[in-house]
Structures are given as structure tokens and as C-alpha cells.
C-alpha positions as CSV (number, residue, x, y, z in Angstrom):
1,X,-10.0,2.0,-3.5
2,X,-7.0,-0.1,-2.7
3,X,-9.3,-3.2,-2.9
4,X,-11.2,-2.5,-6.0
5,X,-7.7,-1.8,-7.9
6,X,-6.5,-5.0,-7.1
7,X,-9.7,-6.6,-7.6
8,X,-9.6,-5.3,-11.2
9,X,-6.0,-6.0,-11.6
10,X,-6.4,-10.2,-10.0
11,X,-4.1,-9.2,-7.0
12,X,-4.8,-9.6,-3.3
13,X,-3.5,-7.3,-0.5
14,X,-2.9,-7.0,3.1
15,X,-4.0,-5.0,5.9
16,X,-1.1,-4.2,8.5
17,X,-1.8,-1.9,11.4
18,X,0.9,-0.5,13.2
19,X,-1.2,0.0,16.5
20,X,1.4,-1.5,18.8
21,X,4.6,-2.3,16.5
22,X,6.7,0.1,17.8
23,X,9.4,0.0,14.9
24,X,6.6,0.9,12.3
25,X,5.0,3.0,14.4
26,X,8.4,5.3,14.7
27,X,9.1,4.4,10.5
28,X,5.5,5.0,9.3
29,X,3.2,7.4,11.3
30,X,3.9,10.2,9.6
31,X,3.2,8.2,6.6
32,X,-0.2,6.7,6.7
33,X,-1.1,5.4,4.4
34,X,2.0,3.7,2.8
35,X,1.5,1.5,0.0
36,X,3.6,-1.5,-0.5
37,X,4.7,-3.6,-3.9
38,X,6.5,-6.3,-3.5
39,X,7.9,-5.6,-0.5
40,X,8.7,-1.9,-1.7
41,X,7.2,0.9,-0.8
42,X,5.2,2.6,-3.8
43,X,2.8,5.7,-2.2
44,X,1.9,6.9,0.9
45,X,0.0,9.8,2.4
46,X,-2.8,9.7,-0.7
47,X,-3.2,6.5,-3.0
48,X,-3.5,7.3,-6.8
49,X,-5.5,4.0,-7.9
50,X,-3.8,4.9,-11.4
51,X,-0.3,4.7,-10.1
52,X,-1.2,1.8,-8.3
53,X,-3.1,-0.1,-10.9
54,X,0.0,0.6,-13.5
55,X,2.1,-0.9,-10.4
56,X,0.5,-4.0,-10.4
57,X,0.1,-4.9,-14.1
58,X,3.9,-4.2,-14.4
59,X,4.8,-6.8,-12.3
């Protein structure tokens, strides 16, 4: 979902596990998955591709 948003929307993302970062293992587990926007965080736990979408475009 997170890649066909952005698809629509022009945007790219990344992918960052945190298998074997301990500091975003202890700031994130509980968490997954977190969302980022520009370096903020915008959702986690469920991903509303509306939310998102509207994220993007108001950048």
C-alpha cells in the first residue's frame, strides 16, 4: 500500500529494518510499522493510505 501511495503521489520511499539497530529496536518495536515524512514520524501500528496520500501532496 505504502508503495502504490507514493507511486500515485510521484514520491519514493525507503525501507529501514531495525533487525539489529539496537536504538530503533528499543524506540520502535512496539511500533511497527512507523511511517515517516520528512523525517517526522506520521503513523504507525496501521497505515491509512488516505492520511498518507494527503501527507505527501501537502508537502
Amino acid at each position: 500500500m505504502i508503495e502504490a501511495v507514493c507511486a500515485e503521489v510521484g514520491e519514493s520511499y525507503e525501507e529501514v529494518s531495525i533487525v539489529g539497530d539496537a536504538d530503533l529496536e528499543q524506540r520502535f518495536a512496539n511500533e511497527i510499522p512507523v511511517t515517516f515524512v520528512d523525517g517526522r514520524q506520521h503513523d504507525f501500528w496501521r497505515v491509512s493510505p488516505v492520511r498518507l496520500r494527503a501527507a505527501l501532496r501537502g508537502r
